[in-house]
C-alpha positions as a Markdown table, in Angstrom:
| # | Residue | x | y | z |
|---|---|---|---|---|
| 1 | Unk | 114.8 | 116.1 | 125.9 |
| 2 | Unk | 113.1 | 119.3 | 126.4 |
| 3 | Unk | 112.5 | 120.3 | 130.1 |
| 4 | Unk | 109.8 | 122.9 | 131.7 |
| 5 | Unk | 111.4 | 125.0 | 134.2 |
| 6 | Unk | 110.5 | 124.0 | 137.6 |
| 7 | Unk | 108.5 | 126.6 | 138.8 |
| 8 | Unk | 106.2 | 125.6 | 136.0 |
| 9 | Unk | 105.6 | 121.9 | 136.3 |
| 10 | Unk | 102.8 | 120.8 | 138.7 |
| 11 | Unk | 103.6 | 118.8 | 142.0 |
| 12 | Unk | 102.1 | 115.6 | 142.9 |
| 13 | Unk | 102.6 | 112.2 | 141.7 |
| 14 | Unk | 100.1 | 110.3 | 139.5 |
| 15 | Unk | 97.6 | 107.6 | 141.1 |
| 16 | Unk | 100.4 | 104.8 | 140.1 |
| 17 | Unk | 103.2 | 106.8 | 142.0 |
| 18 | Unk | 105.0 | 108.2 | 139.3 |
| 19 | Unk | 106.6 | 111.5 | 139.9 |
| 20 | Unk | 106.5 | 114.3 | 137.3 |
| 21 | Unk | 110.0 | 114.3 | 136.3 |
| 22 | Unk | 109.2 | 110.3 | 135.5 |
| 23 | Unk | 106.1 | 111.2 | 133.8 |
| 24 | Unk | 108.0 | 113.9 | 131.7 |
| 25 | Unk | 110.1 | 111.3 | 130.6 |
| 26 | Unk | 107.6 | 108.9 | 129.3 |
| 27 | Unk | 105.7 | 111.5 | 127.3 |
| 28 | Unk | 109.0 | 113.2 | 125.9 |
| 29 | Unk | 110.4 | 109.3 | 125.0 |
| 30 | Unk | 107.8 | 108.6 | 123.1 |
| 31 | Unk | 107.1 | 111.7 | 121.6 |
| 32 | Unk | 110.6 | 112.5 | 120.3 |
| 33 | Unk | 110.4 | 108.9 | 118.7 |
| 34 | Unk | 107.1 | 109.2 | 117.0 |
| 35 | Unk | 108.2 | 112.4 | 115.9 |
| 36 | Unk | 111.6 | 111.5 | 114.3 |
| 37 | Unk | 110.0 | 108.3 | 113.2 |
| 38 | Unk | 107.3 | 109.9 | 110.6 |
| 39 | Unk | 110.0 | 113.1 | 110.2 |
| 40 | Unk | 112.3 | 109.7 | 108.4 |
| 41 | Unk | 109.4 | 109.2 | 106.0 |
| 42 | Unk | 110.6 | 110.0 | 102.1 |
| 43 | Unk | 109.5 | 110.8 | 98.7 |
| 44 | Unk | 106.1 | 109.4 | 97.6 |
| 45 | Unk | 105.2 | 107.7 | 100.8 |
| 46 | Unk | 105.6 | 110.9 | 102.9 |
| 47 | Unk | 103.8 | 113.1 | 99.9 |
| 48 | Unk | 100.6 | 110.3 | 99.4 |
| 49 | Unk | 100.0 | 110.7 | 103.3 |
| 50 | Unk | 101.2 | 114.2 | 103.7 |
| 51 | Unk | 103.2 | 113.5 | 106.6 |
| 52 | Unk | 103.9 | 116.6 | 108.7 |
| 53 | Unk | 105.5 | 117.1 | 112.3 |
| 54 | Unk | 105.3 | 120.0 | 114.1 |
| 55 | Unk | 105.7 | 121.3 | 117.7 |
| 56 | Unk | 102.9 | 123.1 | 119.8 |
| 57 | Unk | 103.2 | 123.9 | 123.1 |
| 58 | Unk | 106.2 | 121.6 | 124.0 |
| 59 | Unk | 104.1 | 118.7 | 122.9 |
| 60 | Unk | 104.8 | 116.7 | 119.6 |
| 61 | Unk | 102.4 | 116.6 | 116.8 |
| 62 | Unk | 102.3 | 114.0 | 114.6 |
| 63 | Unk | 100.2 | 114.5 | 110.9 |
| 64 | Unk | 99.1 | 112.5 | 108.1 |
| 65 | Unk | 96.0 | 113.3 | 106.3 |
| 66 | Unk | 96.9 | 110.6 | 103.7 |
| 67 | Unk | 95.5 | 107.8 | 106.5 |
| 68 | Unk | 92.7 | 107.4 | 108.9 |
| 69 | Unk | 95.1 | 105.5 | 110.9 |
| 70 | Unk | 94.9 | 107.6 | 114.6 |
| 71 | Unk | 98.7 | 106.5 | 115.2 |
| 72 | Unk | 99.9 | 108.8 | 113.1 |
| 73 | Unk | 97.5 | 111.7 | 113.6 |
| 74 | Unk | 97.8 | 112.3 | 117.3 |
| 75 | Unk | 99.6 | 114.7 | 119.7 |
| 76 | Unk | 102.0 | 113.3 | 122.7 |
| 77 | Unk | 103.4 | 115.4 | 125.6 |
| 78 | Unk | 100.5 | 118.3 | 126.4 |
| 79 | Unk | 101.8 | 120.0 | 129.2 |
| 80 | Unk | 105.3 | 118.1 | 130.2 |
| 81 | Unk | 107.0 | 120.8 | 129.0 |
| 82 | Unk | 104.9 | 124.3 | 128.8 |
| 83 | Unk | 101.8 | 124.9 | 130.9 |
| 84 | Unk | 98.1 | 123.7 | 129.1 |
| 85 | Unk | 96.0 | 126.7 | 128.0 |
| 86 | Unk | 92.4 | 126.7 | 126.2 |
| 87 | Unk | 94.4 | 128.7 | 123.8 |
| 88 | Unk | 97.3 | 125.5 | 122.8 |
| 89 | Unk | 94.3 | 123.7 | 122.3 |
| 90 | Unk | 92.8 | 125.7 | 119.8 |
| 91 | Unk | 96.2 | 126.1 | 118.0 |
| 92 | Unk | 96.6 | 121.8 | 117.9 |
| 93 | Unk | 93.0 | 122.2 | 116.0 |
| 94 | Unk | 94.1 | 124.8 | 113.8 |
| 95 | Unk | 96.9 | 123.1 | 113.1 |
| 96 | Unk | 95.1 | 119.9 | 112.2 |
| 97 | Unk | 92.1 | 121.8 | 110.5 |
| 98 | Unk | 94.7 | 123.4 | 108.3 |
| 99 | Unk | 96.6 | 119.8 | 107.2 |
| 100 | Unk | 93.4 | 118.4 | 106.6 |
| 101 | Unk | 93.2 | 115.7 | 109.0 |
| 102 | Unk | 89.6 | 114.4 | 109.8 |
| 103 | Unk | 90.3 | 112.8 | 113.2 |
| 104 | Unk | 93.4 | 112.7 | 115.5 |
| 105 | Unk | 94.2 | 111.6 | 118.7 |
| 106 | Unk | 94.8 | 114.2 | 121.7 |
| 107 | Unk | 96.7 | 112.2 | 124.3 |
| 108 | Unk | 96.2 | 113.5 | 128.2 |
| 109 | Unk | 99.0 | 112.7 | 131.2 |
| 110 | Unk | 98.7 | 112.9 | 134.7 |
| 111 | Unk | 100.9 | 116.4 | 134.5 |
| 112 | Unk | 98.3 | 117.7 | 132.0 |
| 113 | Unk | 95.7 | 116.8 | 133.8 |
| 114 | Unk | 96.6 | 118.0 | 137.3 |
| 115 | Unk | 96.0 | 121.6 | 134.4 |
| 116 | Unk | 93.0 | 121.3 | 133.7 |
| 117 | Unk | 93.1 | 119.8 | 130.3 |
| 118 | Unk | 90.2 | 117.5 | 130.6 |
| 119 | Unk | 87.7 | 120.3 | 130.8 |
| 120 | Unk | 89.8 | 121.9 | 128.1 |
| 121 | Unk | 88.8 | 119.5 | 125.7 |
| 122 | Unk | 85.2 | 119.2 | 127.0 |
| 123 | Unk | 84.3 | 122.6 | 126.3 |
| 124 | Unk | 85.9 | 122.2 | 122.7 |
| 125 | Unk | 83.8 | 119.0 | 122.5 |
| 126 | Unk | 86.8 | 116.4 | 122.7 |
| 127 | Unk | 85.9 | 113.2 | 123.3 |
| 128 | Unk | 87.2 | 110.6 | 126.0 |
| 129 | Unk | 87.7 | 107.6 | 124.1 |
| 130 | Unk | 89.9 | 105.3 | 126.0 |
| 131 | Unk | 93.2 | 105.0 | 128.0 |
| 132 | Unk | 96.8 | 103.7 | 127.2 |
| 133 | Unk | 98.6 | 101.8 | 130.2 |
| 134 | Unk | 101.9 | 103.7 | 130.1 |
| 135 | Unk | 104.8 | 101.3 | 131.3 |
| 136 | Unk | 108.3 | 102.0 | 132.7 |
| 137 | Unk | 111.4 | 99.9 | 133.8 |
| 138 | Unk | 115.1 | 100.5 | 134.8 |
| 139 | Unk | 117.8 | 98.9 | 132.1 |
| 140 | Unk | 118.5 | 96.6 | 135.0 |
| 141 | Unk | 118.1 | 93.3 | 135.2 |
| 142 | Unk | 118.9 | 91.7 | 132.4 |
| 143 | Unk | 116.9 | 88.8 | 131.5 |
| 144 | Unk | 117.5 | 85.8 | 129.9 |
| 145 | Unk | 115.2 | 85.3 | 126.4 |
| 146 | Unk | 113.0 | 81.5 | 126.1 |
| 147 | Unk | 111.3 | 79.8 | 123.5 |
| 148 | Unk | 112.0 | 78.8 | 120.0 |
| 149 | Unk | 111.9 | 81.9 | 118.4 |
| 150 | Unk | 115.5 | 83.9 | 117.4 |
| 151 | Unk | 115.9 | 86.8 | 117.1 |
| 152 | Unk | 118.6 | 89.3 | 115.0 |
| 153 | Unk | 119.2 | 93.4 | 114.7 |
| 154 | Unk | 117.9 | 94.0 | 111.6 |
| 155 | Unk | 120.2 | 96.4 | 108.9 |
| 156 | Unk | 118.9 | 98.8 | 106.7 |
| 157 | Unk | 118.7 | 96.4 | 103.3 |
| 158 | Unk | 115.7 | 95.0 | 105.6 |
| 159 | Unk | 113.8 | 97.9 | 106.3 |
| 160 | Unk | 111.4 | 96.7 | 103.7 |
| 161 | Unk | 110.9 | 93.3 | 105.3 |
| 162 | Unk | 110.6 | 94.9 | 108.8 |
| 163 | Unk | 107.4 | 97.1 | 107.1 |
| 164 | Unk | 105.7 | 94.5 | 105.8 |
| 165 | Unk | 106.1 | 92.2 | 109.0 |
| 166 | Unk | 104.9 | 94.9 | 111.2 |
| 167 | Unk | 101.7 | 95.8 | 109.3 |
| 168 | Unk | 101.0 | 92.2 | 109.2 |
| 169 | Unk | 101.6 | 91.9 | 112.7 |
| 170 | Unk | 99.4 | 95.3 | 113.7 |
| 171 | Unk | 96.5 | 94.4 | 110.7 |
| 172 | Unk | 97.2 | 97.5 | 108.5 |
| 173 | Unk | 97.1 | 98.5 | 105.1 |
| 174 | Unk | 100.4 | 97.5 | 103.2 |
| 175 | Unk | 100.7 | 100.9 | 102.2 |
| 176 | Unk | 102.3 | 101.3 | 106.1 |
| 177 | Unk | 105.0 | 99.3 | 105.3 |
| 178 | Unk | 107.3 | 101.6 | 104.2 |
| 179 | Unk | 106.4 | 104.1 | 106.8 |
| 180 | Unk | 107.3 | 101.6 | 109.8 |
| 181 | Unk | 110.6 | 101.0 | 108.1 |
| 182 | Unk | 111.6 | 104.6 | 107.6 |
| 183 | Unk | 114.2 | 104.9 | 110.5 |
| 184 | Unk | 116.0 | 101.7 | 110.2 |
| 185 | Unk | 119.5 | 102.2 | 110.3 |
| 186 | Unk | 119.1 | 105.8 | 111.3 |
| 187 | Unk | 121.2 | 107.7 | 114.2 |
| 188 | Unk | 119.3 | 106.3 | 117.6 |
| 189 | Unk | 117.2 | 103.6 | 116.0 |
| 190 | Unk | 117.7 | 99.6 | 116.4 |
| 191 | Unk | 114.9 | 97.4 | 115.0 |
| 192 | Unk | 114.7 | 93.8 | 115.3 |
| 193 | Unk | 113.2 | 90.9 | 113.4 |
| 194 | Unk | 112.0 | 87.4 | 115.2 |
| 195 | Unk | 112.7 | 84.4 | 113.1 |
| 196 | Unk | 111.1 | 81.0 | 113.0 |
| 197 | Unk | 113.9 | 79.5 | 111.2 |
| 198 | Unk | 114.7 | 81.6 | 108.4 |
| 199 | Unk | 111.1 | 83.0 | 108.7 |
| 200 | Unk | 110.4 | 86.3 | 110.2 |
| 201 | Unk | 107.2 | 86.4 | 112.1 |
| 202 | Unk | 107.5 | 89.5 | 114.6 |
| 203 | Unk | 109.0 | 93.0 | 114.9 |
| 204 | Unk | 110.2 | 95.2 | 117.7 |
| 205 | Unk | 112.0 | 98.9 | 117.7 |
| 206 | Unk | 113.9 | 100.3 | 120.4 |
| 207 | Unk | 114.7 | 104.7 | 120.3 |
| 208 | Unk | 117.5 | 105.9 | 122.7 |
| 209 | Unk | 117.8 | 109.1 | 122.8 |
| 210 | Unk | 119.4 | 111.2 | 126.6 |
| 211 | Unk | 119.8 | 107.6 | 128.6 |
| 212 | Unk | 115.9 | 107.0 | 127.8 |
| 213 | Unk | 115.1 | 104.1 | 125.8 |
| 214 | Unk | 111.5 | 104.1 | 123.9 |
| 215 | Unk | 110.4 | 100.5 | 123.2 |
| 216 | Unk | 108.1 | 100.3 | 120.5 |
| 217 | Unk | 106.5 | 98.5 | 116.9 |
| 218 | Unk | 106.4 | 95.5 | 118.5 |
| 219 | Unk | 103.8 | 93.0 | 116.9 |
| 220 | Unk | 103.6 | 89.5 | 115.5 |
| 221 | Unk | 102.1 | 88.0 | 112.7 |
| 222 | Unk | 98.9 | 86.0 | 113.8 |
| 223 | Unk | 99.8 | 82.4 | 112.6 |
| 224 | Unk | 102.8 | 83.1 | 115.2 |
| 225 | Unk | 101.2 | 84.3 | 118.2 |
| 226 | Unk | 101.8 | 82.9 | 121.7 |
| 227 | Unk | 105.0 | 81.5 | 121.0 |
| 228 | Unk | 107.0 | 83.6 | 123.0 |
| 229 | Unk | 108.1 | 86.0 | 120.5 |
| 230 | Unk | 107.6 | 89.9 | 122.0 |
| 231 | Unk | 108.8 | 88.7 | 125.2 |
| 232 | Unk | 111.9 | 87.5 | 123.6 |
| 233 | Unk | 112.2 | 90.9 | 121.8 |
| 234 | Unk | 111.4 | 92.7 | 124.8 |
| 235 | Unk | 115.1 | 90.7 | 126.4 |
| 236 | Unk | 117.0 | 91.4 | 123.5 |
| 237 | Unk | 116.2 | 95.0 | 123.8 |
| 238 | Unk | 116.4 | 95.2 | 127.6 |
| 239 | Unk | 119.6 | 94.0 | 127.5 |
| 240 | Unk | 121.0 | 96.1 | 124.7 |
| 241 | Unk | 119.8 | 99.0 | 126.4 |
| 242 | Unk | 121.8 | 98.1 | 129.3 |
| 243 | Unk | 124.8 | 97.8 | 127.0 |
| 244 | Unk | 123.8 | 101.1 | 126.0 |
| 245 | Unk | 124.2 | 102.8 | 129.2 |
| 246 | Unk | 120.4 | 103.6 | 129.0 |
| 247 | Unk | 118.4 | 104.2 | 132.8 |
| 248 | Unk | 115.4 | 104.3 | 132.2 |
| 249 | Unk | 112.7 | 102.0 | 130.2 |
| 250 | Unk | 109.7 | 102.9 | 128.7 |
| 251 | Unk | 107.0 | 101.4 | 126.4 |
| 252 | Unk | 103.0 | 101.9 | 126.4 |
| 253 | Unk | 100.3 | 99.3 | 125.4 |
| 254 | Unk | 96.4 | 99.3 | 125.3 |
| 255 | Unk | 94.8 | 99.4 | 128.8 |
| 256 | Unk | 94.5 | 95.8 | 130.5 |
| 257 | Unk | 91.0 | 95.3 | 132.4 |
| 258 | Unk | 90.0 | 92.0 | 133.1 |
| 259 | Unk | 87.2 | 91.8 | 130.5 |
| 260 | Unk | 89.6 | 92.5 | 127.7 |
| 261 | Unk | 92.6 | 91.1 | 128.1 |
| 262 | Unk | 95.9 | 92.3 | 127.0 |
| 263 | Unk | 98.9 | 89.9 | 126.3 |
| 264 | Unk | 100.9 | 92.9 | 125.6 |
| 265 | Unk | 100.7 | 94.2 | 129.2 |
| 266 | Unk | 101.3 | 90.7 | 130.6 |
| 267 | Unk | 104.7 | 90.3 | 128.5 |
| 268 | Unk | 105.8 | 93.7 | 129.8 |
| 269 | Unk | 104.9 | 92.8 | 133.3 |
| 270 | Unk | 106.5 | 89.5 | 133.2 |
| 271 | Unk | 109.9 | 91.5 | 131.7 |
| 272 | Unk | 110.1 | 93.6 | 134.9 |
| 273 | Unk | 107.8 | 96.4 | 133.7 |
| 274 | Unk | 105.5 | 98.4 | 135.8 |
| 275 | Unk | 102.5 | 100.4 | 135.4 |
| 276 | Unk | 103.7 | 104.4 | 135.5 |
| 277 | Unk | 99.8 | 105.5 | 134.7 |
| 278 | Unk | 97.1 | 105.2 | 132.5 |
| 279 | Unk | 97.1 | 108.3 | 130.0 |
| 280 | Unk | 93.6 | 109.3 | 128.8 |
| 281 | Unk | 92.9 | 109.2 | 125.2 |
| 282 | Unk | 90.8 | 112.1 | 123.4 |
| 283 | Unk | 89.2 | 111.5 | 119.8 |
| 284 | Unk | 89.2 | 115.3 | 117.9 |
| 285 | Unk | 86.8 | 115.1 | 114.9 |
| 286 | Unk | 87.4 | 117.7 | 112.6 |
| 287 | Unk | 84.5 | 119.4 | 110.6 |
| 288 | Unk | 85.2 | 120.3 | 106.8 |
């Protein structure tokens, strides 16, 4: 994981207490994920969505032109690892401009933030769009899995099942599939399948990379929901992270207000996660 010197990163904590070296962490986690996730992407899956990762600024930036899908059009670690300037900004839109993308995703963090990226954006007329509850956890305790539902490390010769499961599980086009299933096998990946039986009716990833563990593609085919399933995949990763030697936890998940619940939230909650912060979401629309 890439580090900014010192001197460099803001002080202060965010509103949830999480200091900027924790904060760092989160971003970076997820970002060096996402990144080697789409940079596993082959032949005419990665050519039909023009799947392109670069690095701006520090930060991670994930491209796709082939899909309207914001996941994979967005950028993840602004300012963790080199200070914000109006100037990054209008690289990241150049960038994006120049791959043809139409709408991506510019993610904020309490770091960023504290820099003045929020009136960055405004002036390029970014839009605030929503916030991500960013969720951390230490490797320990373990906890024990319940419920009917099994569930098995998957091996490569799955990766196609594990595609289609997931974009059942997350409602998107088939054509994702193969995308989600990329990394399986790959150095620092383990994926995982929850059975009913001999049927598979949820996903789940885990990315370790520098004693961080990024939990992640975790979703569940409707007919199979409120069984117990992600919490069962968020034990069986827990724990193997602990196996792993890993310190430090992290996952993210769409806000939770009381008005829309969120069952994801409430699984991680109940596994022994905590809130770190919420990180601000910003829509770029990109004229032709």
């Amino acid at each position: 994981m890439i580090e900014m010197a010192a001197d460099t990163i803001p002080t202060g904590v965010s509103s949830t207490g999480a200091s900027n070296k924790e904060i760092q962490a989160i971003e970076m986690g997820e970002a060096e994920a996402w990144g080697d996730l789409q940079r596993s992407s082959q032949g005419d899956y990665r050519a039909r969505l023009g799947i392109h990762v670069e690095r701006i600024g520090g930060s991670v930036v994930l491209i796709a032109p082939g899909t309207p899908l914001l996941l994979f059009n967005r950028v993840i670690g602004l300012g963790v690892t080199e200070p914000v300037t109006e100037h990054l900004v209008k690289d990241i839109i150049s960038c994006y401009r120049q791959h043809g993308v139409q709408q991506c995703l510019i993610h904020s963090n309490p770091i960023a933030d504290q820099m003045g990226l929020p009136n960055i954006l405004g002036r390029e007329g970014i839009a605030l769009i929503d916030a991500w509850a960013k969720m951390q956890r230490a490797s320990t305790p373990r906890i024990a899995a319940s419920g009917s539902l099994h569930v098995q490390q998957i091996q490569p010769q799955q990766a196609e099942l594990f595609g289609k499961v997931a974009c059942e599980g997350f409602g998107m086009p088939a054509i994702m599939a193969e995308g989600f299933g990329a990394a399986v096998g790959r150095t620092g990946w383990f994926h995982y399948l929850a059975f009913d039986g001999t049927t598979p009716v949820g996903t789940a990833a885990m990315f370790v990379r520098d004693g961080i563990a990024w939990l992640g593609i975790a979703s569940t085919r409707p007919a199979y929901r409120r069984r117990g399933g992600q919490l069962a995949l968020l034990a069986r990763r827990i724990n193997d992270a602990a196996g792993l030697g890993c310190g430090h936890l992290i996952a993210e998940t769409r806000q939770h207000q009381p008005e829309q619940p969120n069952s994801s939230f409430h699984n991680m909650v109940r596994a022994g996660f905590r809130l770190a912060y919420l990180r601000r979401n910003y829509l770029l629309t990109i004229s032709p």
